[in-house]
N, C-alpha and C positions, 0 to 999 in steps of 0.2 A: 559462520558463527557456531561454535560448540560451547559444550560446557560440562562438571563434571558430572558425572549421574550422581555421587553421593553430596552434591553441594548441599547448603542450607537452600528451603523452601521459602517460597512466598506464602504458603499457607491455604487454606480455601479458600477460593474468593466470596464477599459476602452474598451475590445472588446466588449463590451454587449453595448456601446452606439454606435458603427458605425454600428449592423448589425441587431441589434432586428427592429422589426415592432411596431409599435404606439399599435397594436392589441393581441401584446403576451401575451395570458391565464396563468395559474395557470399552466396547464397543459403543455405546452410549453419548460417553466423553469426548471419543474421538467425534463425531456427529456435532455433539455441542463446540468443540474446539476447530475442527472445519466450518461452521458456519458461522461463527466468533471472528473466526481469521477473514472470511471470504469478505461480511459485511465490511470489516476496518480499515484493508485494502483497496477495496471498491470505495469505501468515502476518502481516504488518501487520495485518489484520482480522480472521483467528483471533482476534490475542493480546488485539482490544478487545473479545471476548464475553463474559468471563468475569463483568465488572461485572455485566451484565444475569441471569445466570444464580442466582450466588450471592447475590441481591437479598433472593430469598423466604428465604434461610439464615439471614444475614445479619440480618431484620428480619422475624419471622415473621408471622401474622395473625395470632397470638392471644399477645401480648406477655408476658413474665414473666422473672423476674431469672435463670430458670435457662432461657429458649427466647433464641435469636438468638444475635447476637455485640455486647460492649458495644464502642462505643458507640452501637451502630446499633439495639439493640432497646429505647429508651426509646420515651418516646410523641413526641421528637420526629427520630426513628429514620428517617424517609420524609425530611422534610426532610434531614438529612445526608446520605445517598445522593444527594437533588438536588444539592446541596453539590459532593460533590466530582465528579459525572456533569459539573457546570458549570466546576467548576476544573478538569478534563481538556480541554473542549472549548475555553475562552479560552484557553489553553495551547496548545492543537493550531493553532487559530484563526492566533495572534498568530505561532507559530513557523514556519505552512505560510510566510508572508511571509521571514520570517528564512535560512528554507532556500531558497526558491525564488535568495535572491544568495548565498548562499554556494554553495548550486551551483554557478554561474558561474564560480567563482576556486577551486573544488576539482577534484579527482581524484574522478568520481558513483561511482565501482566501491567508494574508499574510504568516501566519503561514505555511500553508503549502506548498507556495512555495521556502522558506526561505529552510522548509525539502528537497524537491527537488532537489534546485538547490546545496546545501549544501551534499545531497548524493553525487551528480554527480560529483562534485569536488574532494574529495576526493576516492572516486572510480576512476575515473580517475589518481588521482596522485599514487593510488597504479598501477596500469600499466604503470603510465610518472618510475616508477623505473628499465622498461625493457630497456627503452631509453636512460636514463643516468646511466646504469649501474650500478643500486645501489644495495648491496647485505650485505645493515644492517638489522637484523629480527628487531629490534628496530625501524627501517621503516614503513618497512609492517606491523607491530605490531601495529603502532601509527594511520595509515594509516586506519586498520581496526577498531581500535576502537572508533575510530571519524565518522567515516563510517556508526559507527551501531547507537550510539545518535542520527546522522541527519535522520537515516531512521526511530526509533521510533517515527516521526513525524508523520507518514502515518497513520496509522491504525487508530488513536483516531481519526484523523483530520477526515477522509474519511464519519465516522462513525458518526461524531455527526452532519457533513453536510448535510448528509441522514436522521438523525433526526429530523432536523431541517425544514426539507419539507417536510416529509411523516408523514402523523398521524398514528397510531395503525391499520388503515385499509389495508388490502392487506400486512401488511408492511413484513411478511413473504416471500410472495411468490415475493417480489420486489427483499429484500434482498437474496434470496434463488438464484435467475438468477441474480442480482446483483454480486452476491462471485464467479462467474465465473473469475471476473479478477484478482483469484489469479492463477490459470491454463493457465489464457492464458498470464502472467507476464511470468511465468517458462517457457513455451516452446518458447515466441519471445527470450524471454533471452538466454537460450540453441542455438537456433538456430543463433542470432545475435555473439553471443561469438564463438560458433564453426566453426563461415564462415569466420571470421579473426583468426584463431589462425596459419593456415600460412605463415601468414606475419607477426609472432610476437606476445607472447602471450600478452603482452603488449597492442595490440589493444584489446582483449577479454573484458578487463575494460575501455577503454578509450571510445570505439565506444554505449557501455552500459549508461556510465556516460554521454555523450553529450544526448542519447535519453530522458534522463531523467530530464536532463537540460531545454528541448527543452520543455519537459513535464510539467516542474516550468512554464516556461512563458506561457504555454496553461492554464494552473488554474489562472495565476495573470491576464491573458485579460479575461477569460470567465465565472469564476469560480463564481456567486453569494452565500454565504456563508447560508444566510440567506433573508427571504421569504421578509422582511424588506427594505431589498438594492435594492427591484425594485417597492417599494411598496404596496408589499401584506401583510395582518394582518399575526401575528404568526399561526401557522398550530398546535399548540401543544392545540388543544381542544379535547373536550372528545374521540374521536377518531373514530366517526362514521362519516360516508358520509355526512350528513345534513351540519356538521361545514366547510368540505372542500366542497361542491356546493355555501353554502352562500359567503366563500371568493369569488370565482370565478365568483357570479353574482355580488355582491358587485362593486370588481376592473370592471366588464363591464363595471357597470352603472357608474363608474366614470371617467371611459375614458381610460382603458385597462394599462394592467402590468405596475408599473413603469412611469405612465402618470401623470398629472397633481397632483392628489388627493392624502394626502401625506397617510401613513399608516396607518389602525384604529387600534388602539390596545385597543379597549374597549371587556372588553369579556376575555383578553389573562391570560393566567397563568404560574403566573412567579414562574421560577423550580428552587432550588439551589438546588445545588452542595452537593452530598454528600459524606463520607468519606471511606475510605475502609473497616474497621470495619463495618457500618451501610449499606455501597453494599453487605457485605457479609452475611447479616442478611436476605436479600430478600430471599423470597424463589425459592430456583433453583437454583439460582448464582454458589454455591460450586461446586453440582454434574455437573451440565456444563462447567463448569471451570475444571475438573476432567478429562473429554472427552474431554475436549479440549487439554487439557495438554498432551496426548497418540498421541492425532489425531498429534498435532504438533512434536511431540519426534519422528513419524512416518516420516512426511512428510520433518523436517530437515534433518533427515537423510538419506535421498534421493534424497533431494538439496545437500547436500553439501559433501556427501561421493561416493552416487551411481556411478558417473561416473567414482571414481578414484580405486571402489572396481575392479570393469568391468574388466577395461584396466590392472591393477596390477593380476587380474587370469585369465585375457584371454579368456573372456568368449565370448565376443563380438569381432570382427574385432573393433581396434579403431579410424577409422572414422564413423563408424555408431555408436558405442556407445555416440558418443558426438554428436550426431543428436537427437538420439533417447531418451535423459536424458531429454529430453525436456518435450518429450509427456509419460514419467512414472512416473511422479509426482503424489501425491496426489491430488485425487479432491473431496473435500468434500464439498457439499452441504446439506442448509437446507432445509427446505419449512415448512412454518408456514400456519396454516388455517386463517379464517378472524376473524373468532370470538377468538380466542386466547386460548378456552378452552379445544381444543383436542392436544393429542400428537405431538410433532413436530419428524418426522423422520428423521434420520440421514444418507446420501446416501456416501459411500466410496469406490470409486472407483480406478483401478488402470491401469492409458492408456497407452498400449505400449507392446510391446514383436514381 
């Protein structure tokens, strides 16, 4: 997702104007705009544990008209659970595309709180189904697959926010301890879901969906999208230090972040948009897209089956397994050099046992 540097703005966001200082640097923003991003993305991935967790509730081992939830504890009760785990993820699939352009032509601070608050909703109304006792798959079905569009908001948005302030410099090793908050999403989420499922698994999604709720309106107050909205020139220059130290003496001398002096965009270069065809022409794109694609078929299945393989062969005691589903997720990280031209390693880890 790109976009142009001299586009129109979203403007300040309103927590950024009750708390900033007259004196906030370059460097400041970026700090609040990385820890903006990490939280959003980490409750993105909270709020998709819950599936995994309420599996074994849901669909118990040992089947019976009065164990499970109907319609999920027949005998073809596994099957439905693949069902809609699959109608979440072609959903997720189909809309990461859908968002990655409507990023381009939106406001990401709105856009992505819109995704947010929009997960949280309906992830919550698939649990509000334990409380009014709803037991149509055509529910949970609908439930999940509205569920996975709003969360294809996250990734593109996250990602081209992070573009959009960090030059080519460092930008590896930022992103590399950046992508931590998709491990630390999976275990608050495991843990958040598994400390209410005795009071109903119905809370496993609802208490998910409010955090992430909570989490929209932390990006719509603090979230600055772009370098622009407090008045810093675009960051998309050639990608050495020089370009990012001149911004930063630059807004000094004119009376610090977001101060009087409005944006220079002399210098800036404006990126369009290009198409999947012409992404996929870059070189690298495929075979990383390749790895990625394993790394992911790995780590969904992990989220979203591990806990209910556990408990269905007995492998774990299951109250720890639904503790522990947290911390044996995939964590994959990257780490890129500064200069761009050495190999980037790929570190794949796996936490728990």
């Amino acid at each position: 997702m790109s976009r142009h540097c001299d586009c129109c703005c979203g403007g300040i966001p309103p927590g950024l104007l009750l708390i900033r200082g007259k004196q906030w640097n370059l460097q400041t923003y970026r700090y609040m705009v990385l820890l903006t991003t990490f939280i959003a993305y980490a409750c993105y991935h909270a709020s998709r544990k819950p599936t995994g967790i309420v599996k074994s509730v849901l669909c118990p081992e040992h089947k019976g008209t009065n164990q499970g939830w109907s319609p999920f504890n027949g005998h073809d009760g596994t099957s439905k659970l693949g069902e809609i785990d699959v109608a979440f993820l072609a959903c997720y699939s189909m809309g990461m595309y859908v968002a990655g352009h409507l990023g381009d032509s939106l406001d990401l601070r709105l856009f992505l709180t819109t995704g947010m608050v929009g997960s949280g909703i309906f992830v919550s109304l698939f649990g509000m189904g334990y409380f009014w006792n709803m037991h149509s798959f055509l529910f949970y079905l609908s439930m999940q697959m509205i569920a996975g569009m709003f969360q294809a908001t996250g990734w593109p948005s996250v990602v081209a926010v992070i573009g959009n302030w960090f030059g080519k410099r460092k930008r590896g090793l930022i992103m590399g301890v950046w992508n931590a908050h998709t491990s630390v999403g999976n275990i608050s989420g495991s843990l958040l879901a598994a400390s209410v499922l005795e009071y109903g698994w119905g809370w496993s999604f609802v208490v998910p969906g409010v955090v992430i709720v909570l989490g929209g309106v932390l990006v719509y107050l603090f979230l600055a999208p772009y370098p622009e909205d407090v008045g810093f020139s675009c960051v998309h220059g050639g990608g050495g230090g020089g370009d990012e130290e001149a911004q930063v003496n630059g807004v000094k001398k004119g009376g610090g972040g977001g101060g009087v002096a409005p944006p220079t965009r002399e210098g800036s270069v404006n990126r369009k948009s290009v198409g999947l065809v012409e992404a996929c022409m870059i070189p690298g794109v495929i075979p990383f897209a390749l790895c990625l694609f394993f790394a992911k078929l790995v780590a969904y299945t992990f989220l979203y089956w591990l806990p209910f393989y556990l408990t269905q062969t007995g492998l774990w005691l299951k109250a720890y397994q639904n503790l522990s589903s947290g911390c044996f997720c995939l964590n994959y990280k990257s780490f890129a050099f500064d200069d761009g031209a050495r190999p980037i390693p790929l570190k794949c880890k796996l936490h728990g046992s």
